[in-house]
N, C-alpha and C positions, 0 to 999 in steps of 0.2 A: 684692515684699517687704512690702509694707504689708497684704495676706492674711494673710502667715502671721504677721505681729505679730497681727495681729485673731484669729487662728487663738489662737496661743500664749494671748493674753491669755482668752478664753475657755474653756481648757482649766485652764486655773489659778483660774477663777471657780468654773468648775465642780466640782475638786477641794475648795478653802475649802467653798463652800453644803456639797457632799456630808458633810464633816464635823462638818455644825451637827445633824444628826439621830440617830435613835439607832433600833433596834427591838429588842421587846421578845417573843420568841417564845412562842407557845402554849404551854402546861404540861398535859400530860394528867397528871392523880393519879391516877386508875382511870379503867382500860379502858372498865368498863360502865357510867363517869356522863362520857359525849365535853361537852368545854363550847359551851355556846350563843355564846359572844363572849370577847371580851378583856377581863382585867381590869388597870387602870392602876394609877396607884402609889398612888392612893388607895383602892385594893379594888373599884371599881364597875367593875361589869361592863357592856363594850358590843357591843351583837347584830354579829356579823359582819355586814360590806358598810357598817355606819355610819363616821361621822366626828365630832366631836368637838374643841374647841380647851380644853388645860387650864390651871386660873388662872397658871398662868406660860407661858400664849402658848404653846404647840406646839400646833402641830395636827396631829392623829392619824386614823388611818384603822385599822380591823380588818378582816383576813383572814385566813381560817382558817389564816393559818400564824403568825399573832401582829400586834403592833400596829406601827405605825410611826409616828415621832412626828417631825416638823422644827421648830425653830422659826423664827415669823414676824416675830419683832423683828429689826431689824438691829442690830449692833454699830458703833458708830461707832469706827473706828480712830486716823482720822486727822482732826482740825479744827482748827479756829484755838483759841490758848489761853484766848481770854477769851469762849469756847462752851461749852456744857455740855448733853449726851442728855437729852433726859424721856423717860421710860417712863411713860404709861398704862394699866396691866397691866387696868383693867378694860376696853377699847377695846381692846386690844393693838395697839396706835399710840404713836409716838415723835418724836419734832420733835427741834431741836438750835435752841437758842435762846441769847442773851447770858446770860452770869453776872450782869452788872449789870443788867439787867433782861428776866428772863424770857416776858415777853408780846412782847418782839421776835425774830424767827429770824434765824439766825446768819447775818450775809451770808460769801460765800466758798465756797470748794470742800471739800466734807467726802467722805471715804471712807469706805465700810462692807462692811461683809460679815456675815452670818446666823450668829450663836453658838450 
């Protein structure tokens, strides 16, 4: 019994993560100019087979069938009240730390999952 609890819960781990990403398909305009790479939501174009993380933390990969993007922040769902997420968007790195004072981390059990 205790497999397929292990089972169960990683199949529903798996389905959440799955939903934090997105992709973004190739666009051919004409035939006779095929594109070199992917371009993202800011217009820059990246060579197929590269990777790339953008100022809001997804990290992205191009293939010539278009981009794929997931993000690497976790969502904190579930904490104790008097916690509160930091987001470091230039690190894309997150801690959960005291509301009353934030240089300490939240002691407790926190949940998350990848938004």
């Amino acid at each position: 019994m205790g497999s397929f609890l292990r089972l169960c819960t990683f199949l529903c781990f798996v389905a959440v993560i799955s939903g934090q990403c997105f992709f973004e398909p190739l666009v051919i305009e004409n035939i006779n100019e095929l594109p070199t790479g992917c371009q993202d939501r800011k217009g820059d174009i990246h060579p197929f087979g590269s990777n790339w993380v953008t100022e809001n933390c997804y990290s992205c990969d191009c293939t010539k069938g278009g981009a794929g993007c997931c993000n690497t922040i976790p969502n904190i769902v579930v904490m104790p009240e008097d916690c509160q997420q930091i987001v470091d968007k230039k690190t894309c790195t997150s801690k959960v730390v005291l509301k009353s004072d934030p240089s300490v981390e939240c002691p407790g059990g926190i949940s998350a999952v990848l938004k």
